[in-house]
C-alpha atoms as a printed R data frame, in Angstrom:
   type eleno elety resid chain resno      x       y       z
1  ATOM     1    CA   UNK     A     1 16.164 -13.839  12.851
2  ATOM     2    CA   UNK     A     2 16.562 -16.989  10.963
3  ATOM     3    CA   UNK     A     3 13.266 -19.450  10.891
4  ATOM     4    CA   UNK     A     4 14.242 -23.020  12.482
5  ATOM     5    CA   UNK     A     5 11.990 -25.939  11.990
6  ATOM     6    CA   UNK     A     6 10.506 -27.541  14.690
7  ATOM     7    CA   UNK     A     7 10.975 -24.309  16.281
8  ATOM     8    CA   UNK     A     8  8.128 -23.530  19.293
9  ATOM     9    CA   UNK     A     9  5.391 -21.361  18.766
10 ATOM    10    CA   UNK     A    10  6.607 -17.081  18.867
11 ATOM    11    CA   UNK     A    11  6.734 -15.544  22.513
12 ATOM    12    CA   UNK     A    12  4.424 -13.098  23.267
13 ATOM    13    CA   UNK     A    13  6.333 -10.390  22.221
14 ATOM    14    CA   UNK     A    14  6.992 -11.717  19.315
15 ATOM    15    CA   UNK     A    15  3.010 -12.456  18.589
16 ATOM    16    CA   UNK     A    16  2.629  -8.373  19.621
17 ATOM    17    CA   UNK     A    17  5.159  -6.928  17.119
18 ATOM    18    CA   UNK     A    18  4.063  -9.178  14.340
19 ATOM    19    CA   UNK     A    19  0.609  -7.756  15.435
20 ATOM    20    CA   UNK     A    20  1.798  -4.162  15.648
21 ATOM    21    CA   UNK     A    21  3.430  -4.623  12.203
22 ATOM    22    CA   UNK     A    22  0.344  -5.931  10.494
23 ATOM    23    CA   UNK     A    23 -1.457  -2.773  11.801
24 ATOM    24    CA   UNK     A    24  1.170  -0.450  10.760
25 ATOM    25    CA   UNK     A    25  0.733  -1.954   7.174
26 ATOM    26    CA   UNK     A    26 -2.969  -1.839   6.875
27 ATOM    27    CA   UNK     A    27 -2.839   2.342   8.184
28 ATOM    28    CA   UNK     A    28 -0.377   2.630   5.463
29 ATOM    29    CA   UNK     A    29 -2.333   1.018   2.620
30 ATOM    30    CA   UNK     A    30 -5.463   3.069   3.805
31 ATOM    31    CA   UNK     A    31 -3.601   5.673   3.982
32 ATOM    32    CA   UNK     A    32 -2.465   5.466   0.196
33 ATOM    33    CA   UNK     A    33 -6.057   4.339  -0.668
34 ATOM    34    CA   UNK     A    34 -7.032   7.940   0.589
35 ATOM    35    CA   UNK     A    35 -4.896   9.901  -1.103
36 ATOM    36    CA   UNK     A    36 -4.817   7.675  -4.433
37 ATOM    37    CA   UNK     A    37 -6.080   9.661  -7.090
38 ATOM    38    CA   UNK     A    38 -8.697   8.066  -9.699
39 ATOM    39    CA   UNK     A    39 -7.464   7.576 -13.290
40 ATOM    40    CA   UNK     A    40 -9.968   9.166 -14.597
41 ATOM    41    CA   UNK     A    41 -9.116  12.418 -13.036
42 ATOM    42    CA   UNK     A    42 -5.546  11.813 -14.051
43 ATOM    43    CA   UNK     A    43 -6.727  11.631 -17.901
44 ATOM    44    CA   UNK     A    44 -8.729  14.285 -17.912
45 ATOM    45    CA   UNK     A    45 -6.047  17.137 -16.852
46 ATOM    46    CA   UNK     A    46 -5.283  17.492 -20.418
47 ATOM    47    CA   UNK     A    47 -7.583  18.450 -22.866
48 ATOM    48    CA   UNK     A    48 -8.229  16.919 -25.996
49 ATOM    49    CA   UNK     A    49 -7.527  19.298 -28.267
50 ATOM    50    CA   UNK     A    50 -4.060  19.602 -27.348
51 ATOM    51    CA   UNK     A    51 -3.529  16.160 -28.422
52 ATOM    52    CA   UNK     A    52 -5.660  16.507 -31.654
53 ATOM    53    CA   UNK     A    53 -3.503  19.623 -32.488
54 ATOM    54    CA   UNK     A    54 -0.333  17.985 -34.664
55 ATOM    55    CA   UNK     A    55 -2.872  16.389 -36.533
């Protein structure tokens, strides 16, 4: 849908679905929020004395 200026204000429906859409995203970024998991956790799956042992 191209964007026309001077173009009246979005129907209803329109006003719903960009609603609905807005809602979608924010589940989806909570969503990811949940499940992200913390670097620190991350860094600490390795030990350190695998790294220290070339040296």
């Amino acid at each position: 849908m191209d964007s026309v200026q001077g173009e009246p204000t979005p129907s209803r429906g329109e006003q719903i679905q960009a609603a609905e859409h807005e809602q979608a995203k924010q589940r989806l970024l909570a969503q990811a929020e949940r499940e992200r998991i913390p670097a620190e956790e991350t860094t600490r799956a390795v030990p350190d004395r695998r790294w220290r042992r070339g040296q």
